[in-house]
C-alpha positions as CSV (number, residue, x, y, z in Angstrom):
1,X,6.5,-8.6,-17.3
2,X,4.4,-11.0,-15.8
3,X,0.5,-11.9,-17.7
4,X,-1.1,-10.2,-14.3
5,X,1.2,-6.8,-15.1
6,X,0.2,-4.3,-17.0
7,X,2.2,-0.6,-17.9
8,X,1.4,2.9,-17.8
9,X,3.7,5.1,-19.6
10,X,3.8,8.3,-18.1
11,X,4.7,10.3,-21.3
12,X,8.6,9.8,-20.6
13,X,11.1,8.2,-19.5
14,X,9.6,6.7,-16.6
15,X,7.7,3.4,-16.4
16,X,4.9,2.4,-13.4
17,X,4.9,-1.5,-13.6
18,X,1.7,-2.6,-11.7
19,X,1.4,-4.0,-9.4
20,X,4.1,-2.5,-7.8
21,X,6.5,-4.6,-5.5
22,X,6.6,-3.0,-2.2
23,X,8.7,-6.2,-1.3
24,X,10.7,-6.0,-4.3
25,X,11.6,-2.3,-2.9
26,X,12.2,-3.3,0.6
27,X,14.7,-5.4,-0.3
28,X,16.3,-3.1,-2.6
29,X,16.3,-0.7,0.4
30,X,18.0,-3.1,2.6
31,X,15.1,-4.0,4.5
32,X,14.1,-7.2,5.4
33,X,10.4,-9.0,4.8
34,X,9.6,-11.4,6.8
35,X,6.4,-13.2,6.6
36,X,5.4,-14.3,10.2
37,X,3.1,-17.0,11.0
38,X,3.6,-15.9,15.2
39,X,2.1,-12.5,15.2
40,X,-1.1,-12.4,17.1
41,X,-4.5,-11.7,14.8
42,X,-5.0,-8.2,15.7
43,X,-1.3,-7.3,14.4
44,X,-0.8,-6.8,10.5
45,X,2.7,-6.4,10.7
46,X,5.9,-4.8,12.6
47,X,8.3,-2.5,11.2
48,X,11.2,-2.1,13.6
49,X,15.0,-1.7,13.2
50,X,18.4,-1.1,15.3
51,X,20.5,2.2,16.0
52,X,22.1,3.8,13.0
53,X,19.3,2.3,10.3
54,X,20.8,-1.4,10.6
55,X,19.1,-4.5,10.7
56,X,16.0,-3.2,9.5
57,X,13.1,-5.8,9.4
58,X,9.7,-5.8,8.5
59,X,7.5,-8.9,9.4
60,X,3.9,-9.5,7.8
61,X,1.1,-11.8,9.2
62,X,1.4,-14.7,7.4
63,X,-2.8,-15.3,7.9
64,X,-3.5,-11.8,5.8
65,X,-3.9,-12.4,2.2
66,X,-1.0,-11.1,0.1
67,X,-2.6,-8.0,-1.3
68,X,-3.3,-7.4,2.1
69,X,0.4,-7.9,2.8
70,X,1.6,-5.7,0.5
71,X,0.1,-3.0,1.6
72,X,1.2,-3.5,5.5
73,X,4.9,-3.9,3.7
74,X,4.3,-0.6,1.9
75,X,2.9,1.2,5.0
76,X,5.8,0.1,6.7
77,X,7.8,2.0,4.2
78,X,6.1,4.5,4.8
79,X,7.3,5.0,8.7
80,X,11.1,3.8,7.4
81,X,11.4,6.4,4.6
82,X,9.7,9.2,7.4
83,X,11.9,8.4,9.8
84,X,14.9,8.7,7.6
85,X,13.7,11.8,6.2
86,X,13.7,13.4,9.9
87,X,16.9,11.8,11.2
88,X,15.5,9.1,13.6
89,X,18.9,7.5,14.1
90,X,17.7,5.5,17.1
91,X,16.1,1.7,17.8
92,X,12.5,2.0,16.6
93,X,9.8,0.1,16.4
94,X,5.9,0.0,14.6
95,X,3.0,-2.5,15.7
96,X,0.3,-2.1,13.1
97,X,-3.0,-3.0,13.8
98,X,-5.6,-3.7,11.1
99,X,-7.0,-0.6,10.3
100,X,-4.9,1.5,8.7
101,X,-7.5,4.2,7.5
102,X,-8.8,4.7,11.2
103,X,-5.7,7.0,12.3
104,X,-6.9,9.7,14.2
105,X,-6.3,13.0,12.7
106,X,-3.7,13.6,14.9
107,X,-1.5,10.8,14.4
108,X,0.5,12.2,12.2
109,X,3.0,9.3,11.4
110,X,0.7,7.0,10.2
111,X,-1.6,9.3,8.4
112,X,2.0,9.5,6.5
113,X,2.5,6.0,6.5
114,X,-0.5,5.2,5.0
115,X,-0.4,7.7,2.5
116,X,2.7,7.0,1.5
117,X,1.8,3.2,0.7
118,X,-1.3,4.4,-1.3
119,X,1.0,6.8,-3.5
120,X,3.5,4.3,-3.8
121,X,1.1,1.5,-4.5
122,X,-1.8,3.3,-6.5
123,X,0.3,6.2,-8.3
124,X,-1.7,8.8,-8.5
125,X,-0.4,9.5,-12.4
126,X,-1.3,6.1,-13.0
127,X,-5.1,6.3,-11.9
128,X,-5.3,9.3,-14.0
129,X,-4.5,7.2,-17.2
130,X,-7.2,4.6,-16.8
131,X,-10.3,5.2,-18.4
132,X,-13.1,6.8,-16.1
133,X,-15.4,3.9,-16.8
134,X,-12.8,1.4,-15.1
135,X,-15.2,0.3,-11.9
136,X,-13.2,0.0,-8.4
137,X,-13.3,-4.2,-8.7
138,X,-10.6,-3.9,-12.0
139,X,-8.9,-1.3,-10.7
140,X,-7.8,-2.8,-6.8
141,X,-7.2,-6.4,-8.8
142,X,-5.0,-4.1,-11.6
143,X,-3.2,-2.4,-8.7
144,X,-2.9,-5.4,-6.3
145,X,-4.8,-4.0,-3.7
146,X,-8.2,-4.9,-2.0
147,X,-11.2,-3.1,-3.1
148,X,-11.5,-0.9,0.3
149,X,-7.9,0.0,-0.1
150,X,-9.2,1.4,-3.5
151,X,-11.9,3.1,-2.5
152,X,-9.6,5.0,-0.1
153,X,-7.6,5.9,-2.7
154,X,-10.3,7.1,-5.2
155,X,-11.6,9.2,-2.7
156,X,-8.6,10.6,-1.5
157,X,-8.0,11.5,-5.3
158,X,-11.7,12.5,-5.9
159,X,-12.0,10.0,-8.7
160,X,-14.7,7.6,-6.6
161,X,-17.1,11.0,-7.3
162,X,-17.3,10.0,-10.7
163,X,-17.1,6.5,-10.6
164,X,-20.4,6.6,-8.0
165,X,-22.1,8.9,-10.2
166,X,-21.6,5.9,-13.3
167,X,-22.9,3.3,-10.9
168,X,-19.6,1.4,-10.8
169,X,-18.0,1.6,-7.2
170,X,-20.0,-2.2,-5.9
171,X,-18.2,-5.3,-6.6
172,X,-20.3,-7.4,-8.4
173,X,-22.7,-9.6,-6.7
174,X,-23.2,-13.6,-7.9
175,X,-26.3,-14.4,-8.4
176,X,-27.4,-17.9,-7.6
Protein backbone atom coordinates (compact mmCIF):
# COMPACT_ATOMS: atom_id res chain seq x y z
CA UNK A 1 0.00 0.00 0.00
CA UNK A 2 1.14 3.14 -1.25
CA UNK A 3 1.93 6.44 1.53
CA UNK A 4 -1.35 8.19 -0.36
CA UNK A 5 -3.53 4.79 0.56
CA UNK A 6 -5.22 4.36 3.45
CA UNK A 7 -7.73 1.07 4.61
CA UNK A 8 -11.05 0.69 5.99
CA UNK A 9 -11.71 -2.57 7.40
CA UNK A 10 -15.19 -3.34 7.03
CA UNK A 11 -15.44 -5.67 10.15
CA UNK A 12 -14.49 -8.84 7.95
CA UNK A 13 -12.99 -10.31 5.52
CA UNK A 14 -13.16 -7.68 3.10
CA UNK A 15 -10.75 -4.85 2.62
CA UNK A 16 -11.63 -1.17 0.67
CA UNK A 17 -8.10 0.05 -0.42
CA UNK A 18 -8.55 3.86 -1.23
CA UNK A 19 -8.38 5.21 -3.55
CA UNK A 20 -9.79 2.70 -5.50
CA UNK A 21 -8.32 1.78 -9.03
CA UNK A 22 -11.13 1.99 -11.48
CA UNK A 23 -8.20 1.44 -14.05
CA UNK A 24 -6.76 -1.27 -12.10
CA UNK A 25 -10.38 -2.93 -12.50
CA UNK A 26 -10.87 -2.24 -16.04
CA UNK A 27 -8.10 -4.01 -16.90
CA UNK A 28 -8.86 -6.84 -14.71
CA UNK A 29 -12.21 -6.83 -16.54
CA UNK A 30 -10.65 -7.03 -19.92
CA UNK A 31 -11.20 -3.59 -20.72
CA UNK A 32 -8.94 -1.34 -22.22
CA UNK A 33 -7.84 2.42 -20.87
CA UNK A 34 -6.74 4.49 -23.13
CA UNK A 35 -5.69 7.90 -22.34
CA UNK A 36 -6.39 10.10 -25.43
CA UNK A 37 -4.86 13.26 -26.14
CA UNK A 38 -7.47 13.60 -29.63
CA UNK A 39 -10.77 13.80 -27.95
CA UNK A 40 -12.31 17.14 -28.42
CA UNK A 41 -12.68 19.46 -24.93
CA UNK A 42 -16.25 18.96 -24.41
CA UNK A 43 -15.74 14.97 -24.39
CA UNK A 44 -14.50 13.28 -21.03
CA UNK A 45 -14.25 10.07 -22.35
CA UNK A 46 -15.76 7.12 -24.65
CA UNK A 47 -16.74 3.88 -23.62
CA UNK A 48 -17.52 1.66 -26.69
CA UNK A 49 -16.84 -2.01 -27.60
CA UNK A 50 -17.53 -4.73 -30.46
CA UNK A 51 -20.32 -7.55 -30.78
CA UNK A 52 -20.22 -10.28 -28.21
CA UNK A 53 -18.35 -7.98 -25.36
CA UNK A 54 -14.84 -8.03 -27.41
CA UNK A 55 -12.53 -5.48 -27.76
CA UNK A 56 -13.82 -3.39 -25.16
CA UNK A 57 -12.06 0.09 -24.82
CA UNK A 58 -12.43 2.96 -22.79
CA UNK A 59 -10.52 6.20 -23.77
CA UNK A 60 -10.03 9.25 -21.19
CA UNK A 61 -9.16 12.92 -22.13
CA UNK A 62 -5.74 13.18 -21.64
CA UNK A 63 -6.32 17.25 -20.66
CA UNK A 64 -8.67 16.16 -17.49
CA UNK A 65 -6.77 15.80 -14.37
CA UNK A 66 -6.44 12.22 -13.17
CA UNK A 67 -8.89 12.23 -10.42
CA UNK A 68 -11.04 13.62 -12.93
CA UNK A 69 -10.10 10.54 -15.06
CA UNK A 70 -10.86 8.10 -12.80
CA UNK A 71 -14.00 8.96 -12.38
CA UNK A 72 -14.94 9.07 -16.35
CA UNK A 73 -13.10 5.45 -16.28
CA UNK A 74 -15.45 4.35 -13.39
CA UNK A 75 -18.58 5.85 -15.00
CA UNK A 76 -17.70 4.01 -17.96
CA UNK A 77 -17.91 0.94 -15.94
CA UNK A 78 -20.75 1.77 -14.96
CA UNK A 79 -22.55 1.59 -18.65
CA UNK A 80 -20.15 -1.78 -19.34
CA UNK A 81 -21.32 -3.65 -16.16
CA UNK A 82 -25.27 -2.31 -17.11
CA UNK A 83 -25.14 -3.42 -20.27
CA UNK A 84 -23.79 -6.83 -19.35
CA UNK A 85 -26.24 -7.17 -16.69
CA UNK A 86 -29.17 -6.71 -19.39
CA UNK A 87 -27.62 -8.69 -22.18
CA UNK A 88 -26.48 -5.91 -24.65
CA UNK A 89 -24.56 -8.29 -26.83
CA UNK A 90 -24.34 -5.86 -29.67
CA UNK A 91 -21.53 -2.88 -30.91
CA UNK A 92 -22.12 -0.05 -28.47
CA UNK A 93 -20.91 2.99 -27.85
CA UNK A 94 -20.90 6.09 -24.86
CA UNK A 95 -19.62 9.83 -25.55
CA UNK A 96 -19.54 11.49 -22.20
CA UNK A 97 -19.67 14.95 -21.81
CA UNK A 98 -18.55 16.83 -18.76
CA UNK A 99 -21.17 16.77 -16.55
CA UNK A 100 -21.92 13.76 -15.26
CA UNK A 101 -24.40 14.96 -12.42
CA UNK A 102 -26.62 16.88 -15.00
CA UNK A 103 -28.51 13.62 -16.40
CA UNK A 104 -31.94 14.27 -16.71
CA UNK A 105 -34.14 12.31 -14.53
CA UNK A 106 -35.04 10.33 -17.29
CA UNK A 107 -31.81 9.14 -18.51
CA UNK A 108 -31.78 6.22 -16.90
CA UNK A 109 -28.34 4.75 -18.08
CA UNK A 110 -26.33 7.33 -16.90
CA UNK A 111 -28.13 8.11 -13.76
CA UNK A 112 -26.73 4.34 -13.40
CA UNK A 113 -23.49 5.04 -14.67
CA UNK A 114 -22.87 7.59 -12.51
CA UNK A 115 -23.97 6.03 -9.51
CA UNK A 116 -22.28 3.19 -10.08
CA UNK A 117 -18.87 5.08 -10.24
CA UNK A 118 -19.74 6.96 -6.95
CA UNK A 119 -20.49 3.54 -5.14
CA UNK A 120 -17.58 2.02 -6.61
CA UNK A 121 -15.33 4.92 -6.00
CA UNK A 122 -16.67 6.39 -2.64
CA UNK A 123 -18.11 3.06 -0.89
CA UNK A 124 -20.72 3.96 0.93
CA UNK A 125 -19.48 1.50 4.01
CA UNK A 126 -16.35 3.31 3.80
CA UNK A 127 -17.82 6.95 4.34
CA UNK A 128 -19.61 5.61 7.11
CA UNK A 129 -16.30 4.77 9.04
CA UNK A 130 -14.73 8.16 8.80
CA UNK A 131 -15.23 10.41 11.56
CA UNK A 132 -18.20 12.99 11.13
CA UNK A 133 -15.81 15.85 11.67
CA UNK A 134 -13.75 14.78 8.38
CA UNK A 135 -14.56 18.14 6.11
CA UNK A 136 -15.35 17.39 2.23
CA UNK A 137 -11.54 18.79 1.19
CA UNK A 138 -9.84 15.37 3.17
CA UNK A 139 -12.32 13.26 2.20
CA UNK A 140 -12.36 13.76 -2.02
CA UNK A 141 -8.21 13.91 -1.71
CA UNK A 142 -8.69 10.44 0.67
CA UNK A 143 -11.04 8.96 -1.98
CA UNK A 144 -9.28 10.31 -5.14
CA UNK A 145 -11.98 12.26 -6.19
CA UNK A 146 -12.54 16.07 -6.74
CA UNK A 147 -14.34 17.97 -4.11
CA UNK A 148 -17.76 18.36 -6.23
CA UNK A 149 -17.64 14.72 -7.01
CA UNK A 150 -17.79 14.57 -3.08
CA UNK A 151 -20.24 16.68 -2.43
CA UNK A 152 -22.42 14.64 -4.77
CA UNK A 153 -21.76 11.78 -2.96
CA UNK A 154 -22.33 13.18 0.59
CA UNK A 155 -25.49 14.29 -0.38
CA UNK A 156 -26.63 11.48 -2.04
CA UNK A 157 -25.74 9.56 1.32
CA UNK A 158 -27.11 12.43 3.49
CA UNK A 159 -23.85 12.89 5.25
CA UNK A 160 -23.10 16.64 3.68
CA UNK A 161 -26.32 17.54 6.22
CA UNK A 162 -24.10 17.16 8.92
CA UNK A 163 -21.04 18.09 7.63
CA UNK A 164 -22.88 21.72 6.63
CA UNK A 165 -24.28 21.97 9.95
CA UNK A 166 -20.26 21.71 11.48
CA UNK A 167 -19.21 24.44 9.03
CA UNK A 168 -16.88 22.00 7.14
CA UNK A 169 -18.23 21.49 3.49
CA UNK A 170 -15.83 24.86 1.88
CA UNK A 171 -12.37 24.09 0.86
CA UNK A 172 -10.20 26.22 2.46
CA UNK A 173 -9.43 29.60 1.17
CA UNK A 174 -5.48 31.03 1.15
CA UNK A 175 -5.22 34.01 2.46
CA UNK A 176 -2.72 36.41 1.08
Amino acid sequence: MGPDQASLDDQGPRLITLPVDAFAISRRLGIEVWSDDELPPEVSGILRKDADYKNPEIFLNEIDAHDRRRFTCAHALGHYSRNAEVGRGGVWKYVEGRDFFAAELRDVEEIYATEFAAELLMPRAALREIDDNVGVAPLAEMFGVTADVMRFRLDQIGRRRLLISRGMTSMPVAQT
